[in-house]
C-alpha positions as CSV (number, residue, x, y, z in Angstrom):
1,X,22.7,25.0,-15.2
2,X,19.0,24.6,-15.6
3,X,16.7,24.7,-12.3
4,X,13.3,23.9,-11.1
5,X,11.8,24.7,-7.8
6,X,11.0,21.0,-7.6
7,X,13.0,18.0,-8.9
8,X,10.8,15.0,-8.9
9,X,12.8,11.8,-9.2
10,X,10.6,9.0,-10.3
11,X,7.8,8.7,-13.2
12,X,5.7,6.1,-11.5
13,X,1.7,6.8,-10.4
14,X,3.4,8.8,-7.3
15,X,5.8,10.7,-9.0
16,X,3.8,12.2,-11.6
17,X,0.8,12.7,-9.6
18,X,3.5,14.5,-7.5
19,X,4.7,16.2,-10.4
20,X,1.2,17.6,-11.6
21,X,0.2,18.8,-8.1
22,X,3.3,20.7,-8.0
23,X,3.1,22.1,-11.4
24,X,-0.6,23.1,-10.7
25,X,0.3,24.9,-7.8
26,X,2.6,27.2,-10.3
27,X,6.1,25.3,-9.4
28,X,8.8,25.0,-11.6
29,X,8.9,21.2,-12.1
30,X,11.4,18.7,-13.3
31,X,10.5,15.1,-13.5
32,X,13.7,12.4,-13.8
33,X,13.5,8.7,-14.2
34,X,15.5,6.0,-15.2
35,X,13.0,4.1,-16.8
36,X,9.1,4.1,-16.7
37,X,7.7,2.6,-13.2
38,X,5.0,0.7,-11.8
39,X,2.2,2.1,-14.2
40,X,3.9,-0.5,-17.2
41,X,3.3,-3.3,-14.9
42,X,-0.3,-2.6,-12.6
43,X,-3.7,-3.0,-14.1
44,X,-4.7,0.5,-14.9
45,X,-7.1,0.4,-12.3
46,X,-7.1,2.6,-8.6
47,X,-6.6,0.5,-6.0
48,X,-7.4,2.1,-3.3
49,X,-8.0,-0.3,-0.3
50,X,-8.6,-3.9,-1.1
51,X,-8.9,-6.0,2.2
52,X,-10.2,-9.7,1.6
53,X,-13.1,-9.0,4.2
54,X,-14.0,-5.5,3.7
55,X,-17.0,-4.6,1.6
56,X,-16.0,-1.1,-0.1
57,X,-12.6,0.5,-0.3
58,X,-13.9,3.0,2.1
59,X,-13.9,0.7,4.7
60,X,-11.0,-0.9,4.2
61,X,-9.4,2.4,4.4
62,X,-11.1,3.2,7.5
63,X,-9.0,0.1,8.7
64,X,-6.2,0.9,7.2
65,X,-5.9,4.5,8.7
66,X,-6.7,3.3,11.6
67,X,-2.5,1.2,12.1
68,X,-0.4,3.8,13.1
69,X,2.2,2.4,11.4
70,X,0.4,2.7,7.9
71,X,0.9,6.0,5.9
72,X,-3.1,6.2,5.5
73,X,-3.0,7.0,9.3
74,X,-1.7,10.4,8.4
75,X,-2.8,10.6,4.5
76,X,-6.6,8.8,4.9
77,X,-8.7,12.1,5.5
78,X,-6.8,12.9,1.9
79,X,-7.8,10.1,-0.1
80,X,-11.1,11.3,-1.2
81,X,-10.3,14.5,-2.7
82,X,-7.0,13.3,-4.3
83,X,-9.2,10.5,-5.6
84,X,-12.2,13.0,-7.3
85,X,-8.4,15.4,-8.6
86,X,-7.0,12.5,-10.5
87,X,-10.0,10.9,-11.9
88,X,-10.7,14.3,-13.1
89,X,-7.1,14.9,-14.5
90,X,-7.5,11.2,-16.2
91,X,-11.1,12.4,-17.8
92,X,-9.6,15.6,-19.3
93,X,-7.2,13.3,-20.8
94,X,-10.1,11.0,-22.6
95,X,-9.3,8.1,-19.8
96,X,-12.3,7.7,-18.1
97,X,-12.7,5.6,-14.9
98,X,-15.4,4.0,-13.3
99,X,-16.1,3.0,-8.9
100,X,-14.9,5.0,-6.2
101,X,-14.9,4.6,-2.4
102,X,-18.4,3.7,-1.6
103,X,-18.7,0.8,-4.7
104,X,-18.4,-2.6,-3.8
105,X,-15.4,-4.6,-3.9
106,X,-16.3,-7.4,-6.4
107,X,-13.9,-10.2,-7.7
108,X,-12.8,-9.7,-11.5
109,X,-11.2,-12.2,-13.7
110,X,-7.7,-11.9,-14.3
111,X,-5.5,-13.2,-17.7
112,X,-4.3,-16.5,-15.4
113,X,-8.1,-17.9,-15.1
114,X,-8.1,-16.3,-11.2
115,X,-10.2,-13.4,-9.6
116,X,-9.0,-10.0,-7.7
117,X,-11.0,-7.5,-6.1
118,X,-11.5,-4.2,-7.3
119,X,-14.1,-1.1,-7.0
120,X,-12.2,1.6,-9.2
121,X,-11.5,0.5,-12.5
122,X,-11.0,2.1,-16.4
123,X,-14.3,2.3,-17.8
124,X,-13.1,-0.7,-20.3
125,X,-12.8,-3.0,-17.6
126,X,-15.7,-1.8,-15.5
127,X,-18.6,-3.9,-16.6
128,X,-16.3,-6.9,-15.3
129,X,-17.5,-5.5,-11.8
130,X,-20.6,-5.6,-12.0
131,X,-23.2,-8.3,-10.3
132,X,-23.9,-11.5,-13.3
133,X,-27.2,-12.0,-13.2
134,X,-28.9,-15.2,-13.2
135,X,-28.4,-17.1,-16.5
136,X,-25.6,-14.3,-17.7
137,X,-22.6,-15.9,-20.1
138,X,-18.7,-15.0,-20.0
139,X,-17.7,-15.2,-23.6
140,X,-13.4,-15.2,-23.0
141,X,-11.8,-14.4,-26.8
142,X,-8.3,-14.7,-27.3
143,X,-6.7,-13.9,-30.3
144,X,-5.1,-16.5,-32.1
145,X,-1.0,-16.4,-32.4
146,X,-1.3,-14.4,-28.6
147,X,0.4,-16.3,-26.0
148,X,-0.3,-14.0,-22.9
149,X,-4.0,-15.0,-22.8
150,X,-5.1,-18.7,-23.6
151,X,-8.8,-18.2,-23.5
152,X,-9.3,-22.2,-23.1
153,X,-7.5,-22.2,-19.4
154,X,-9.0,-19.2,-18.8
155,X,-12.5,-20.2,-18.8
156,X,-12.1,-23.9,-17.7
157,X,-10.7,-21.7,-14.4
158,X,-13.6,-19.2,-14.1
159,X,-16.1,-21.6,-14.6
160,X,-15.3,-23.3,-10.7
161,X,-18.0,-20.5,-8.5
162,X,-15.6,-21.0,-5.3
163,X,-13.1,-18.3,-7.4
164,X,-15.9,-15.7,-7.3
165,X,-16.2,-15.6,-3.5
166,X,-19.3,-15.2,-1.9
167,X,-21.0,-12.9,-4.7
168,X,-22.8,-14.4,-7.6
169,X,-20.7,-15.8,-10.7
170,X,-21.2,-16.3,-14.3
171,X,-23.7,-19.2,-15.4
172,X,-22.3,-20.5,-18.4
173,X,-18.5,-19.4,-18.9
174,X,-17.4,-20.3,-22.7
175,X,-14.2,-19.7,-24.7
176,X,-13.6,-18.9,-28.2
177,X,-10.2,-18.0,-30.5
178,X,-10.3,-15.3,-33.3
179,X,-8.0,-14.9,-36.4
180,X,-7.4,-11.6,-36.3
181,X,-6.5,-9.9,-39.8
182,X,-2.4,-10.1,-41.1
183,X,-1.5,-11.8,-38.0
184,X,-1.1,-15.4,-38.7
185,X,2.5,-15.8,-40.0
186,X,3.1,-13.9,-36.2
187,X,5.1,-15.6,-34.2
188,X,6.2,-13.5,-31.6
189,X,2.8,-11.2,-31.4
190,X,2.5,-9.1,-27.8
191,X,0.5,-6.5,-26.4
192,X,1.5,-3.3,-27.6
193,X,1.4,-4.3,-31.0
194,X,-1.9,-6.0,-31.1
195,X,-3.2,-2.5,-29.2
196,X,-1.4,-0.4,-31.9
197,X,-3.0,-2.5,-34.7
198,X,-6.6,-1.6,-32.8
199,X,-5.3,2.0,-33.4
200,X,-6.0,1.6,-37.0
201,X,-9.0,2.5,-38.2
202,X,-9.5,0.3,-41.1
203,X,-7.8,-3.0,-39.2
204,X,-10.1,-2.5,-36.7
205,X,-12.9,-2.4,-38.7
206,X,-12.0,-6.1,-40.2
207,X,-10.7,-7.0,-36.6
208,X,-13.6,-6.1,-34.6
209,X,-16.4,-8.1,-37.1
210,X,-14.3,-11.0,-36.5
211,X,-14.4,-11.1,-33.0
212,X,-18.5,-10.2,-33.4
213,X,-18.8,-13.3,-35.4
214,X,-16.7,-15.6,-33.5
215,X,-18.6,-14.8,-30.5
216,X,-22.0,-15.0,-32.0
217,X,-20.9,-18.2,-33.1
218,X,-19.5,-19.4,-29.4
219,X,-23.0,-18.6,-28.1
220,X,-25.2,-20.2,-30.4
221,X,-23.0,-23.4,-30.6
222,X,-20.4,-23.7,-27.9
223,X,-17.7,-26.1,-27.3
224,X,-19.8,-29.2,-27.4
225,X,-22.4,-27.9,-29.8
226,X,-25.0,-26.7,-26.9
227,X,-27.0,-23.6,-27.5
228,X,-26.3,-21.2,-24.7
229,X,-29.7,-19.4,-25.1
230,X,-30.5,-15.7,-24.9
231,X,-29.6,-14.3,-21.8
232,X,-27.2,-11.3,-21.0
233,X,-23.7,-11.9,-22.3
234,X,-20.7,-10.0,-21.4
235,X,-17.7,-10.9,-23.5
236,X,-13.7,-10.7,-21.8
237,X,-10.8,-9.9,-24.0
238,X,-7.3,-9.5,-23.7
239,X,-6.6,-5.7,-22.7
240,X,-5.3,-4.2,-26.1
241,X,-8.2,-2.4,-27.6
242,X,-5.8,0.4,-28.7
243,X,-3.2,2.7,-26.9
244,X,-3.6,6.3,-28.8
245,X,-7.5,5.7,-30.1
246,X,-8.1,3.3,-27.2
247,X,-11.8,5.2,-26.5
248,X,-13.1,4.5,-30.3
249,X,-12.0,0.9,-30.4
250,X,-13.7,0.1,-27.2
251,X,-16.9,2.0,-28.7
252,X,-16.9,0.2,-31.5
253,X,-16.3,-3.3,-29.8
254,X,-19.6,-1.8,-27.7
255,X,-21.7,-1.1,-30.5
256,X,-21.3,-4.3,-32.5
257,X,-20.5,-8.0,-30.3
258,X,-23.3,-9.6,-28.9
259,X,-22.8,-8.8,-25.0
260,X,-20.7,-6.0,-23.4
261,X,-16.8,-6.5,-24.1
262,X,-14.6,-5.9,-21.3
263,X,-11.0,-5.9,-21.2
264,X,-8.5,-8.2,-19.1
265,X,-5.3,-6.9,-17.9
266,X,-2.8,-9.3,-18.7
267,X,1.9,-9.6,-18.0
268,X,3.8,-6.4,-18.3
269,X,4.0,-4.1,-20.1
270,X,0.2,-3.6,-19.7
271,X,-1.7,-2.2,-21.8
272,X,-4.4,-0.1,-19.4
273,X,-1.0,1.0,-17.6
274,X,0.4,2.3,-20.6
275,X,-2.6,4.3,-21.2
276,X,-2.5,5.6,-17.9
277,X,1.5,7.0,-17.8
278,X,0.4,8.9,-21.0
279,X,-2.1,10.1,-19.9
280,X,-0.4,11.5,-16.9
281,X,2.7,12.9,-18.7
282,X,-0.4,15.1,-21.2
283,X,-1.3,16.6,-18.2
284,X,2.1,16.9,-16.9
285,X,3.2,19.2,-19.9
286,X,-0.2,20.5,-20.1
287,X,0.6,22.1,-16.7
288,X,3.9,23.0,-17.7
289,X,6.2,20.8,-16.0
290,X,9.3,18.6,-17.8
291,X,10.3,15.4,-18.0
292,X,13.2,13.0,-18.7
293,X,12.9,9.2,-18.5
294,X,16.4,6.7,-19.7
295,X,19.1,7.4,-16.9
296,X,19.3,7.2,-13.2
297,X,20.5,9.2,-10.8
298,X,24.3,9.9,-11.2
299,X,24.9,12.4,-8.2
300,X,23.4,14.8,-6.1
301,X,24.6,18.0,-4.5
302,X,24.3,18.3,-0.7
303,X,24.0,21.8,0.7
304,X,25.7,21.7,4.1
305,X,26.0,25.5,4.9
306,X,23.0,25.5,7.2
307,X,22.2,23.6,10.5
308,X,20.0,21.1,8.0
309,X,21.8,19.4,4.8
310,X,19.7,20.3,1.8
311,X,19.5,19.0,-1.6
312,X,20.9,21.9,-4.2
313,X,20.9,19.9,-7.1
314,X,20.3,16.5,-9.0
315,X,22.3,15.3,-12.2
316,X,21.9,12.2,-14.2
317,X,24.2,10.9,-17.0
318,X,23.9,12.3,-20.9
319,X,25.3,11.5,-24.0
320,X,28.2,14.0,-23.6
321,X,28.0,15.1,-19.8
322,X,25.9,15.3,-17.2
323,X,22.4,16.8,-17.0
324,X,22.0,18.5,-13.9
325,X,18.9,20.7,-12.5
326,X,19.5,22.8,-9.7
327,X,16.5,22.6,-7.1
328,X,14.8,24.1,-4.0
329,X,13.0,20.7,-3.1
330,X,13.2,16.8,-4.1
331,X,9.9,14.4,-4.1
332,X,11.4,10.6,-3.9
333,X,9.2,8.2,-6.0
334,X,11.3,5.2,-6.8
335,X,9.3,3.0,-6.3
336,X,10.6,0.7,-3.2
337,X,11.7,-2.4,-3.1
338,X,9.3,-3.4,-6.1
339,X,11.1,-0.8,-8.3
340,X,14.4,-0.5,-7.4
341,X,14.7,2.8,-5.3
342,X,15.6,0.5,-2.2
343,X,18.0,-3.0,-2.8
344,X,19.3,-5.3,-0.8
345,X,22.9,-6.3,-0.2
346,X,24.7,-10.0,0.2
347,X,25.1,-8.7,4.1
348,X,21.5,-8.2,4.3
349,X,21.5,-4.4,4.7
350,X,18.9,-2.1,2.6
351,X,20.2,1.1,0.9
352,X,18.0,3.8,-0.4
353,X,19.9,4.3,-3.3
354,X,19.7,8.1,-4.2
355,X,20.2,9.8,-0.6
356,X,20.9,6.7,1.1
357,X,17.9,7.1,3.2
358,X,17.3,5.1,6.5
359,X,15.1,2.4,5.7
360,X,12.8,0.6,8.3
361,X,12.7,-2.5,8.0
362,X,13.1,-5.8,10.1
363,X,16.1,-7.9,10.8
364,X,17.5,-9.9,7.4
365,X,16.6,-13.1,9.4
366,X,13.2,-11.7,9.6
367,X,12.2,-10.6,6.5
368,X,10.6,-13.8,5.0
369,X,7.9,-15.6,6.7
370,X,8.3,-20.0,6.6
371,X,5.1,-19.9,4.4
372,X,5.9,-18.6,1.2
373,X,2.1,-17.9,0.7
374,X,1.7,-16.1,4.3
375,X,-1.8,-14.8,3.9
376,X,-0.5,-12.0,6.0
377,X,2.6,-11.6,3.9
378,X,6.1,-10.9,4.5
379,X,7.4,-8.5,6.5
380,X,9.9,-7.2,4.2
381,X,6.8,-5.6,2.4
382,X,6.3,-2.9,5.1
383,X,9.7,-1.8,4.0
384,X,10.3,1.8,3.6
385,X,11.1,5.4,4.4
386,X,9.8,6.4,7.9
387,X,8.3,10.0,7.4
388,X,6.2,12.8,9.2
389,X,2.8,14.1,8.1
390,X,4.3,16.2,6.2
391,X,6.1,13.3,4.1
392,X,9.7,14.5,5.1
393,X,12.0,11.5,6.3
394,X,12.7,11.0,9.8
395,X,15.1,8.5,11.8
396,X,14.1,7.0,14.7
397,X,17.8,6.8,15.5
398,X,18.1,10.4,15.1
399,X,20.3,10.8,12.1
400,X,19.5,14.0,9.7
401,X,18.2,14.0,6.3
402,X,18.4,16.6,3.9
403,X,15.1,19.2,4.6
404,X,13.9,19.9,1.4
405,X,13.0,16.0,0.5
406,X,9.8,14.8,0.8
407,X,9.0,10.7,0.3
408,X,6.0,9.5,-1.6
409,X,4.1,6.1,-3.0
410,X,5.5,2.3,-2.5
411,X,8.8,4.2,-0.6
412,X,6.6,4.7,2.5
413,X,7.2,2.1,5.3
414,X,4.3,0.4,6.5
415,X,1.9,-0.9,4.0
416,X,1.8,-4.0,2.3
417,X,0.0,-3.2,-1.1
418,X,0.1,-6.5,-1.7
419,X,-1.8,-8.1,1.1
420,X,-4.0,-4.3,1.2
421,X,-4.6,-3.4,-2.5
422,X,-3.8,-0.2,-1.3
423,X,-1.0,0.9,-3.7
424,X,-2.4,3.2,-5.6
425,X,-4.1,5.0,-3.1
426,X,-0.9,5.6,-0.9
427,X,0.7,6.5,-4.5
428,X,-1.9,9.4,-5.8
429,X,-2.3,10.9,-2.2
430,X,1.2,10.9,-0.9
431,X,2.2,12.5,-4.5
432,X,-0.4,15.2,-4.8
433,X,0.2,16.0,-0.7
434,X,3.6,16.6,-1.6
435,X,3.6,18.3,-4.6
436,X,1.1,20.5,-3.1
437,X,3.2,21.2,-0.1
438,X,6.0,22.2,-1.9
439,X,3.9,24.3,-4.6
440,X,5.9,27.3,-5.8
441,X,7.5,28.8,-3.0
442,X,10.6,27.9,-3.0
443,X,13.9,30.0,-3.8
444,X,17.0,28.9,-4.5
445,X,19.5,30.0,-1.5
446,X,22.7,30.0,-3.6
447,X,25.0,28.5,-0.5
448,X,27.7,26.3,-1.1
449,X,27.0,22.6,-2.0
450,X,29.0,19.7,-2.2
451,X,28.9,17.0,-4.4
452,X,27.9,13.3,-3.3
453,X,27.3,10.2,-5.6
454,X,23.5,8.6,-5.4
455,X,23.1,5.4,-4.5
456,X,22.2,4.2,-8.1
457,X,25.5,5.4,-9.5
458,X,27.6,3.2,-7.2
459,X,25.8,0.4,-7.9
């Protein structure tokens, strides 16, 4: 039976941030998913704090830490330096990012024609954060054939100033659709393709003079033949300006459109998340660590010899049996209610569905506010694992989880990323706190173990 002093269940921002810290620290680590997490659906950026009324992340953090019931009350005086670790970890990797917790929160447009703040964003999206200046043009290109960005809507939407709060917005906002080359008998074109294609070096080439010339084009003439002048220009695409050679393509867009491009995350699977999971599995197996992503949990075996259960060992299904790691500690990143690690019954009871945890949360009756749009949101959100400092799971009621598990990212009860912008943050401090707290020092004790199914395999 293989083993690693850490088995890491969940390849999410958390987990593998967990993963690395753990691996840095000289651990033995084993990473296993059942399918890639919240990284395929987010926006790339690091959103660390995001509080409608607060001015930098910092201080919305400062408010944050300051609920007790919030896991920045225990993990805020981390943020920083697990902030400056994995922007450094990304930047070895060739994904460079841009903000951090003193930069103003500033409203950037989104693929639906809206606007959400941000301060910490991939350096491909950055220049949407800065201040427009007076007379400064949005150029939005779409690509023709590409139904998850409809540059039309999209400008029509940004051009109303109430969207960009109380900072300054774009004068002019114009659209414009390219025919990108070999795509037009497409019907079906998405976002991975169309950032594989930028990948290319000689499609790109023909690509990205198209998009110079349509733009050129949209600024001299416009939609109702107006000339739009000679002021600054910045130019928003759809975010697919490559996966694997993502940092030429965007050079290149730089060097030759009129304006600086920036990209637009747009519907899962995103693009700028894509970039990031790779990113963080390089430096995963740079550091030595493993990984396996396709099946859930099937069982787990519960050490009971000692006056607290332990975890002993984690299996999930294979082709011919089952794969199982013996292990001296567990870091649980499934991702919450958003990604499946805690579901709901018809009775409306929540399971954690690979230790069968205690979840907090309120009363089934209680879980969704009247107003669907609550500006406060609904309580269910806070859902989660109740935990120490230390990230270890407690019950109020008193009941005993194993000791060797430690509980990190959207599992933690008491935030609402949603309503907080604050899910990366809890994700990349929670998971480097816990992979550095188990580090290497663990050794197997060899005791007895029996054999319980997870959550997931019952389901």
């Amino acid at each position: 039976m293989p083993s690693a002093d850490v088995v890491v269940v969940g390849a999410g921002l958390s987990g593998l941030s967990a993963a690395i810290a753990a691996a840095e620290s000289g651990a033995r680590v084993q990473v296993l998913a059942k399918g890639h997490a919240g990284t395929h659906w987010g926006t790339g950026g690091l959103d660390v704090a995001a509080m409608p009324d607060a001015r930098t992340p910092r201080e919305a953090l400062d408010r944050l830490a300051a609920l007790a019931e919030h896991p920045y009350s225990f993990l805020g005086a981390d943020v920083e330096a697990s902030l400056e670790w994995i922007r450094g970890l990304l930047a070895a990797q060739g994904l460079a990012y841009e903000g951090g917790l003193d930069s103003p929160l500033v409203r950037v447009p989104t693929s639906i024609g809206g606007t959400r703040l941000a301060a910490i964003l991939p350096a491909a999206q950055a220049p949407a954060a800065r201040p427009w200046a007076p007379g400064e043009t949005l150029v939005v290109c779409g690509v023709a054939g590409f139904k998850d960005f409809w540059p039309d809507a999209i400008a029509n939407s940004l051009s109303r100033d109430h969207l960009w709060g109380a900072g300054p917005a774009p004068a002019r906002v114009v659209a414009v659709t390219v025919e990108l080359p070999g795509l037009s008998a497409r019907h079906n074109l998405n976002a991975l393709e169309l950032a594989r294609r930028f990948d290319e070096a000689a499609w790109r080439d023909e690509a990205t003079g198209r998009i110079a010339v349509a733009v050129a084009e949209a600024l001299t003439h416009g939609p109702s033949g107006g000339n739009h002048g000679s002021g600054p220009v910045r130019v928003a695409l759809p975010a697919v300006i490559g996966l694997d050679d993502h940092a030429a393509a965007y050079a290149e867009l730089r060097r030759r459109l009129t304006g600086e491009p920036f990209e637009v995350p747009l519907v899962p699977p995103s693009v700028p998340g894509v970039r990031l999971y790779r990113a963080l599995r390089r430096a995963l197996l740079a550091a030595g660590g493993r990984i396996v992503v396709g099946e859930a949990i099937a069982a787990v075996d519960i050490d009971v010899a000692g006056d607290v259960p332990r975890v002993a060992a984690i299996a999930t299904a294979a082709a011919a049996r089952e794969f199982r790691v013996r292990t001296d500690n567990v870091i649980l990143a499934t991702g919450g209610i958003a990604g499946g690690g805690i579901v709901a019954d018809l009775d409306g009871n929540l399971t954690e569905t690979v230790l069968s945890l205690p979840v907090e949360a309120p009363p089934a009756a209680e879980w969704l506010s009247v107003n669907p749009f609550e500006p406060e949101g609904h309580p269910l959100e806070a859902a989660g694992i109740r935990t120490d400092a230390d990230l270890r799971p407690i019950d109020r009621a008193g009941a005993r989880a194993p000791g060797n598990v430690r509980v990190v990212g959207a599992m933690l009860a008491g935030q609402k990323p949603l309503r907080q912008g604050c899910r990366s943050g809890v994700s990349v401090v929670s998971g480097r706190k816990a992979g550095l707290g188990v580090g290497g020092s663990s050794k197997n004790s060899g005791a007895s173990a029996q054999t319980v199914e997870s959550g997931s395999a019952r389901q």
